[in-house]
C-alpha positions in Angstrom: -20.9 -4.0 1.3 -19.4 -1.2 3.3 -15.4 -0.2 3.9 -14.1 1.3 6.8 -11.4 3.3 5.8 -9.1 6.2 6.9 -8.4 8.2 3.8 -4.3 8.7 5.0 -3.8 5.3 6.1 -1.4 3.0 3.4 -3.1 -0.3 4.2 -6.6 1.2 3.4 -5.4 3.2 0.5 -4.5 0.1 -1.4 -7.5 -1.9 -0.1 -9.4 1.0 -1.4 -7.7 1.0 -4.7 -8.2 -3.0 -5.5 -11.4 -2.5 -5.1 -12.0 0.4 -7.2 -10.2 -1.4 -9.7 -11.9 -4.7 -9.3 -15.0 -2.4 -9.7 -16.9 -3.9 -6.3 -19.4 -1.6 -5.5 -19.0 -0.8 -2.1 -20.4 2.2 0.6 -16.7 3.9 1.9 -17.1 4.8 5.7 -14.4 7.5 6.9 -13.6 6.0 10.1 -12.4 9.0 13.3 -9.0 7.1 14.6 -10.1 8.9 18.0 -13.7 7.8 17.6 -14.0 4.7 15.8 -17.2 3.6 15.5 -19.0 1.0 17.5 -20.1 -0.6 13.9 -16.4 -1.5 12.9 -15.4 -2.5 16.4 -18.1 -5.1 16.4 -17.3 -6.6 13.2 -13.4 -6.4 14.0 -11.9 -6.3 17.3 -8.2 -5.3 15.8 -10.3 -1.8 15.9 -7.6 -0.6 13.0 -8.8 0.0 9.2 -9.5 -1.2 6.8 -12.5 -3.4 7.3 -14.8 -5.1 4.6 -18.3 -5.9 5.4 -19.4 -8.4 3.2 -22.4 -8.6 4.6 -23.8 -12.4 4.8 -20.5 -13.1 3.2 -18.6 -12.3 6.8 -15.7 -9.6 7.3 -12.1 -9.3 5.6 -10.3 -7.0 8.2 -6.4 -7.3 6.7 -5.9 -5.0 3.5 -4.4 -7.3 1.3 -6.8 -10.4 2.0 -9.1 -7.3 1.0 -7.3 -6.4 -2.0 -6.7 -10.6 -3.2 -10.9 -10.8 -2.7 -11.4 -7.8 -4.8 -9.6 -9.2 -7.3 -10.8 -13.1 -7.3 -14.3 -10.7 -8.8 -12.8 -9.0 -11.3 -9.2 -8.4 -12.4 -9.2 -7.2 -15.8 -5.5 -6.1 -16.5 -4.1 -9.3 -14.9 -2.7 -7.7 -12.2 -1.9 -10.7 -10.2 -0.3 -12.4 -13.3 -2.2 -15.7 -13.3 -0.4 -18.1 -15.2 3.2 -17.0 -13.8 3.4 -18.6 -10.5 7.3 -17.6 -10.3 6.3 -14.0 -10.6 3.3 -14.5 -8.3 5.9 -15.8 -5.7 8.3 -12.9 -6.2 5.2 -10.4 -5.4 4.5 -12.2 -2.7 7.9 -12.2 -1.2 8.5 -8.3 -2.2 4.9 -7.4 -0.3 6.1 -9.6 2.9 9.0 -7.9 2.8 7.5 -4.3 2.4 4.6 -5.2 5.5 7.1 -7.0 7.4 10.4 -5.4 7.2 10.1 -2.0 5.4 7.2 -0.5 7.6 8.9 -0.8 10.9 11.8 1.3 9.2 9.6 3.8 8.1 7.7 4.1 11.2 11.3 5.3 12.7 11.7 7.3 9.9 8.9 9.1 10.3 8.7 9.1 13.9 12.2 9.2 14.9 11.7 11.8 17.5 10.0 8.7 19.5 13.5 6.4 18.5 16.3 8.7 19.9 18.4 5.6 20.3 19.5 6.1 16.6 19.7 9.4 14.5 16.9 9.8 11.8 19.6 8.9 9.2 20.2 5.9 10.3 16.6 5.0 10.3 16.5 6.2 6.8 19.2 4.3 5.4 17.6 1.2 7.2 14.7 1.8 5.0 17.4 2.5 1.6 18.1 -1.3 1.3 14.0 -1.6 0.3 13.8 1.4 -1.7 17.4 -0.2 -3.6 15.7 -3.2 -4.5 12.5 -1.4 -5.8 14.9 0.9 -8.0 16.7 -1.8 -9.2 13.4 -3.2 -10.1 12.6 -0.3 -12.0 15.6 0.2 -14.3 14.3 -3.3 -16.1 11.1 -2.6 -16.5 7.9 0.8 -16.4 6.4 -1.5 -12.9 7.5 -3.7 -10.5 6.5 -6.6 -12.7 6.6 -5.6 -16.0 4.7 -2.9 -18.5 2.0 -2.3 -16.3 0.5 -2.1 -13.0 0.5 -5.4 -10.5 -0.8 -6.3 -7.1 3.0 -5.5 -6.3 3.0 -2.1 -7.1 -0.6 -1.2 -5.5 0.3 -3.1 -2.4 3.9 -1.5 -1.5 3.1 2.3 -3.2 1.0 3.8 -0.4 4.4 3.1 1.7 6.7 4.4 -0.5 4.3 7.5 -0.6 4.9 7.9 2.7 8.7 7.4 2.9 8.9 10.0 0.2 6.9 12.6 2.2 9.4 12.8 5.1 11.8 14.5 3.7 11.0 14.8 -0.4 13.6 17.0 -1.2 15.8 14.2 -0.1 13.8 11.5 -1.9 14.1 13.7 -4.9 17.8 13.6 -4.8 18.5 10.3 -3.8 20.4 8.1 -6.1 17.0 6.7 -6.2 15.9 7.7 -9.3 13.7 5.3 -11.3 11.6 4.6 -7.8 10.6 8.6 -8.0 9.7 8.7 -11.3 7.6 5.2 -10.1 5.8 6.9 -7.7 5.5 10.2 -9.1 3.8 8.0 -12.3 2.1 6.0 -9.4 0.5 9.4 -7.4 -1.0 10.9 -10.7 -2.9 8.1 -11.7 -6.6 8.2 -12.3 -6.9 5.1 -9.7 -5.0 7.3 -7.1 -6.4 10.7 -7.4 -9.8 8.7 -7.6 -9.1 6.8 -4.0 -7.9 10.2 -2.2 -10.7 12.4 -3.4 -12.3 14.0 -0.4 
């Protein structure tokens, strides 16, 4: 099985990292966003990463089918809490809401130069109501979901990383402050450092 991937890009980070995790053994192929090659283009038209070969199996080319696949093989630390369908739902609603909502705010964020209808403020405070409800999240439990680590946190993180990096002084000082111990927690992990080795 082979995964075309862009090492920076959030939606193939976490596809990257449920499938460590899920331990599929898989061929990782660093995809040129100015070059892409003719292999991944064939398989997807979208021509955006990630994309999962399966092989005979067909092609997954939307990072969190990818990351629901990889763990229908293997999910050993329950991380999409079979058994709790309320929880399941709330995930669910909290990733829709972070692919739907939250990374058209951060795009102005980080772009805002290309936005000059609004100051980059105002882009940023757009993107404060998601980062609120994570904190809020936070101050209840270590994760998202509980003690430890769920499809939630995995899915929205690489986003969050990215929020954080325009301006981290700011993030740092935010009133934010159970979210950046989150993703300071989230960044050192094995799994991470693991997924952005060069």
């Amino acid at each position: 099985m082979i995964l075309y991937s862009f090492r920076r890009c959030p939606y193939a980070m976490r596809a990257r990292m449920a499938l460590r995790y899920s331990q599929v053994p898989i061929s990782v192929v660093e995809v040129s966003l100015k070059a892409k090659p003719a292999e991944m283009l064939a398989l997807s038209g979208k021509g955006t990463v990630p994309v999962l070969d399966l092989g005979v199996e067909g092609v997954i080319d939307e990072s969190l089918q990818i990351m629901l696949w990889a763990l229908g093989q293997n999910d050993p630390e329950d991380w999409q809490r079979i058994g709790n369908p309320l929880l399941q739902r709330e995930m669910a609603d909290v990733i829709r809401y972070n692919d739907e909502v939250f990374k058209g705010h951060l795009n102005h964020y980080k772009y805002a130069e290309r936005y000059p209808e609004q100051p980059m403020a105002h882009y940023r405070e757009q993107g404060c109501v998601f980062l609120r409800q994570l904190d809020e999240r936070l101050h209840q439990h270590r994760f998202l979901f509980g003690e430890h680590l769920s499809l939630a946190d995995v899915a929205v993180a690489p986003f969050i990383r990215q929020f954080r990096a325009v301006d981290p002084q700011w993030f740092v000082q935010s009133p934010y402050g159970a979210l950046e111990q989150w993703i300071k927690a989230f960044l050192d992990t094995t799994l991470f450092k693991a997924i952005m080795a060069k």
